[in-house]
Structure formats: C-alpha cells, structure tokens
N, C-alpha and C positions, 0 to 999 in steps of 0.2 A: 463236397464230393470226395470220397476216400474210397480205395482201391486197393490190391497190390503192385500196381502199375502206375497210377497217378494218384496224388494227392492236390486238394484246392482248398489253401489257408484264404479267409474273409480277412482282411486288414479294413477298420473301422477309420473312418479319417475324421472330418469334422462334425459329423454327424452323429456325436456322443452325447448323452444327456444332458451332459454339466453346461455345453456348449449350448443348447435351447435354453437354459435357467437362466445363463449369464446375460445372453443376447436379452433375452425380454426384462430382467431387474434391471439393467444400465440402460434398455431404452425405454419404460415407465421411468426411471430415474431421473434420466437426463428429461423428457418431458415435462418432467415438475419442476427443474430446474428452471426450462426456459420459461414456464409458466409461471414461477413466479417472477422470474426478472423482467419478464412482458409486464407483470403488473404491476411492479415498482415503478415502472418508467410511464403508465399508463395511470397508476395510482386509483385501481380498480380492481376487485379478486376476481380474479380469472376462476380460483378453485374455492369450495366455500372454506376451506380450512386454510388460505393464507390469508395474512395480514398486511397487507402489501403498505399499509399506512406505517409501520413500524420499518420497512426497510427504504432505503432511500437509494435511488438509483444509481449515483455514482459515489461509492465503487460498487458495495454488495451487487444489488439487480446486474449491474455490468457485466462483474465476476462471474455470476449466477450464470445469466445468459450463455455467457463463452463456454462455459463448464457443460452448460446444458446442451447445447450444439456440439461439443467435444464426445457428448456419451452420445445424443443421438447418431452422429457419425459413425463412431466406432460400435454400435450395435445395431448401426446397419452394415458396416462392411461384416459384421461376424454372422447374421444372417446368409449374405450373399456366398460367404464363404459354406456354412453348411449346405444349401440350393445348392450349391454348385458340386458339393461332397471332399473338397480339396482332401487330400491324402487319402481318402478312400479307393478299396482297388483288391487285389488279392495277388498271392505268388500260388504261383503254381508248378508241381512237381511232376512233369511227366517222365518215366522212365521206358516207356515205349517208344517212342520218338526222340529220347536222350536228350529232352531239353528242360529246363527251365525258364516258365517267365513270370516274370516281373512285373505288375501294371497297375498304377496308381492314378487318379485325376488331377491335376493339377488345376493352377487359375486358367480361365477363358483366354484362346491366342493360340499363337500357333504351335505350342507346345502344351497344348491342354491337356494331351492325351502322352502320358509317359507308361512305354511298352516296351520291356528290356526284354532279350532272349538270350540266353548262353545255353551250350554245351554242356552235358555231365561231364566230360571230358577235360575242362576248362574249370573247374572249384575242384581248390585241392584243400579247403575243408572249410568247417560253418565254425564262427568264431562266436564268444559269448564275450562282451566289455562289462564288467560290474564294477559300478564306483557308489561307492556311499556317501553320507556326506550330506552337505546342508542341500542340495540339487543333485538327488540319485540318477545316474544312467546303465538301465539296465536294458544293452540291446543287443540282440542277435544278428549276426553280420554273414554274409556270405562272402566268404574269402576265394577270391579267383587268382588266376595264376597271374603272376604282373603283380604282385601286390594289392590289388583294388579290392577293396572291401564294399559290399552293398548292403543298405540296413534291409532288414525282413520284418521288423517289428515295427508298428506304430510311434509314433511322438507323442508326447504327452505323458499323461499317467502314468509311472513305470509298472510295471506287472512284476508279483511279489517273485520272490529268490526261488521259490516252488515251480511255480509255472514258468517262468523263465528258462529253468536248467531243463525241465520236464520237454516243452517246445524245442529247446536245441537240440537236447539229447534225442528226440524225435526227426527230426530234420539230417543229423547226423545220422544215423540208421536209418533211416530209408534212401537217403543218398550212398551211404557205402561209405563217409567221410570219416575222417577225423574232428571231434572238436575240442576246438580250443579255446581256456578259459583264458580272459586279458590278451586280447589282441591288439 
C-alpha cells in the first residue's frame, strides 16, 4: 500500500523459496538415512536401492541413523519455523499520524508478536551498513535518537548494492531524513 501519506514495506521472513527446498531435501535426506541404518541393524532393505548386507551396523548404520534423526529434526524445526512465518511482518510509514511501526513474527510465546511504534519525531535518520567480504551485510537501519538503530531489511539473502541504496534513499525522502552510509 503506497500513498503520499503512508507507505507499507512486506518484509518476507521465513517463508522464502530456498527455505521450502532446503526443509524438504534434508528431510527426504535425513529419511534415507535412518532408512537405511534401520536396515543395517535389521539386515533387510527397507528401500529397494539399498544394500543394507554391504553396511554393518556398528559404526556406519549407527552413524547413519544419528545423522538421519539429526536432518529429520532440523527439517522439521525449519518447517515449523516457515508455519509459523518467523521474521516475517512489514514496517510501515505513516506520516499522518507521525508514526512509524515496526511488526515482525516471531517464535510461538509470549512474545510472538513483535510490534514497535516510534515517533517521526524520534529518527534522526535511516542508516545503510555495507560490508563486503566473504559474509556480505547489507542492511538498512533506522536510526533513532539515543543512538538505537532498528534493522528494516530482512536476514538472509543480502539484496544487491542497487536495490539496497534505491530502498534507503527511498525511506529517507519520504521521511524527510538523512541517510547515512556506514553506520
């Protein structure tokens, strides 16, 4: 929703593409794993394409197993976490009510639900951090008075030097701010 009064940025949290691909390869992955260390130690193929007579149960199958319960875990917590949309949320720019907020999901609890409000009164300007480098961080910050800095951009993915500076330099002119590059 854009205006010249309000603006409303989509902030995408867990519920990115990459994040469905990964969760469903590591748990088909982790499945074969335990599948096959079930069949080493059962010494019967569970699938028709292992051999479970070629691996012997302690160590491999053992390994296998632990390994396999280790991915099926962790692609179910990274299901649970897109369900539930963790980081996802949006900021929003009102300049009729001179407010800004903030509101992203968080994990299930009693702070599930994170909903910041400040003052246009209160940012004395939008900052941009650009680091390059083997782990690039490229994020736009709202700079409030007190020093506090709040991110506006997603985690993850960095979004290229184009759309980063474009986004600030946007957020800055429509707040009235300054911004500043390396904060």
């Amino acid at each position: 929703m854009t205006n010249e009064l309000m603006r409303r940025y989509i902030v995408v949290g867990s519920r990115r593409p990459s994040n469905y691909i990964w969760a469903l390869f590591i748990g088909l992955g982790g499945f074969g794993f335990l599948l096959t260390g079930i069949s080493s130690q059962q010494q019967h193929n569970l699938l028709p394409f292992i051999h479970a007579e070629a691996i012997t149960f302690f160590p491999q199958g053992l390994v296998m197993s632990f390994y396999g319960l280790l991915a099926l875990l962790f692609s179910f917590y990274l299901s649970l976490t897109i369900l539930w949309n963790v980081g996802g949320g949006f900021n929003l720019f009102d300049k009729q009510q001179g407010l800004v907020r903030i509101f992203r999901w968080g994990f299930p609890g009693t702070n599930r639900r994170i909903d910041l409000t400040y003052a246009l009164d209160d940012i004395s300007a939008v900052g941009l951090e650009l680091k390059e480098g083997l782990s690039p961080k490229r994020t736009i910050y709202l700079c409030l008075k007190g020093q506090r800095q709040i991110p506006l951009t997603r985690i993850g993915k960095p979004m290229s030097l184009e759309q980063i500076e474009t986004l600030g330099s946007e957020f800055a002119q429509f707040l009235g701010k300054p911004l500043l590059n390396e904060i």
